[in-house]
N, C-alpha and C positions, 0 to 999 in steps of 0.2 A: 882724669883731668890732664889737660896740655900739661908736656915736662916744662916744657921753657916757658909757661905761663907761670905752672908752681914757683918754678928757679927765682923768676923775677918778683916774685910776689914775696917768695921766703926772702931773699935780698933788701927789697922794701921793708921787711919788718924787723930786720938783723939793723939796719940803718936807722929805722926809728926808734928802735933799744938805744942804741948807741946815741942818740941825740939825748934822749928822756936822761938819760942818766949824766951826760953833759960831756962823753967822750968824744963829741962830734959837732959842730956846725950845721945846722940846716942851709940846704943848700933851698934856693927858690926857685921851683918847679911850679909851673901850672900844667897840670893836665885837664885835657877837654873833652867833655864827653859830649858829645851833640843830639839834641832830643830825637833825631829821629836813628840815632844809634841804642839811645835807651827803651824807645817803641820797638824796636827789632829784636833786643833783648827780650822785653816781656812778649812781646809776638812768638819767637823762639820757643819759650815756655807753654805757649796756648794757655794764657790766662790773662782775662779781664782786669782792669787795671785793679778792682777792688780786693779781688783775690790775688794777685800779684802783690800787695800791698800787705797784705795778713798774712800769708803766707811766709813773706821772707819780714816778717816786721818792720816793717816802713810805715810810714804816716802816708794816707792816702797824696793829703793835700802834697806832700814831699814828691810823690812819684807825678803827680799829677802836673805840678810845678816844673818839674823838671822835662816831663813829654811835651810841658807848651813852650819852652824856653823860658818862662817866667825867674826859675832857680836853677840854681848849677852845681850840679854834686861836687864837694869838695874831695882831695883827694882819698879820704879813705871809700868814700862811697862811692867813689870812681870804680877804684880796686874791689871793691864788692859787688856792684856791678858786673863786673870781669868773672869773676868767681859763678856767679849767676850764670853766665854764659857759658863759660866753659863747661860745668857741670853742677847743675842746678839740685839734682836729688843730693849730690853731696853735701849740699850749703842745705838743705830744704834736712838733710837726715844730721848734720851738725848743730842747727838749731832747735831740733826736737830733744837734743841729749840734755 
């Protein structure tokens, strides 16, 4: 996996502890994932949207929603998304545990 993708991602989740537990303000961020960045992803993987879908447990209609611009991953699906990209057997052999 990318260091400085880990970095950012472990960061992102050091911050949302700190928020849940009420050490911290959420700050307001949108991040944007654009569907034809999310096609690229499942493209990346060489898997069909329905096996892309089952694979990383996603709702088809969610994945499908989101390649047509219909829906917009919020920020944690953003970051798993990301995860996906970076190193997909990782996420794909973290989910089988």
């Amino acid at each position: 996996m990318d260091e400085h993708l880990f970095n950012e991602l472990k960061s992102n989740l050091h911050e949302a502890i700190d928020i849940t537990r009420g050490r911290k303000k959420p700050d307001v961020v949108r991040v944007v994932m654009s569907p034809e960045e999310i096609r690229a992803i499942r493209a990346g993987v060489r898997m069909s949207r329905t096996v892309f879908a089952h694979k990383f447990q996603l709702s088809i209609d969610t994945v499908k929603g989101w390649e047509q611009g219909k829906r917009k991953p919020d920020v944690a699906a953003v970051n798993f998304l990301r995860l996906i990209k970076a190193d997909p057997q990782f996420v794909l052999d973290a989910l089988a545990s």
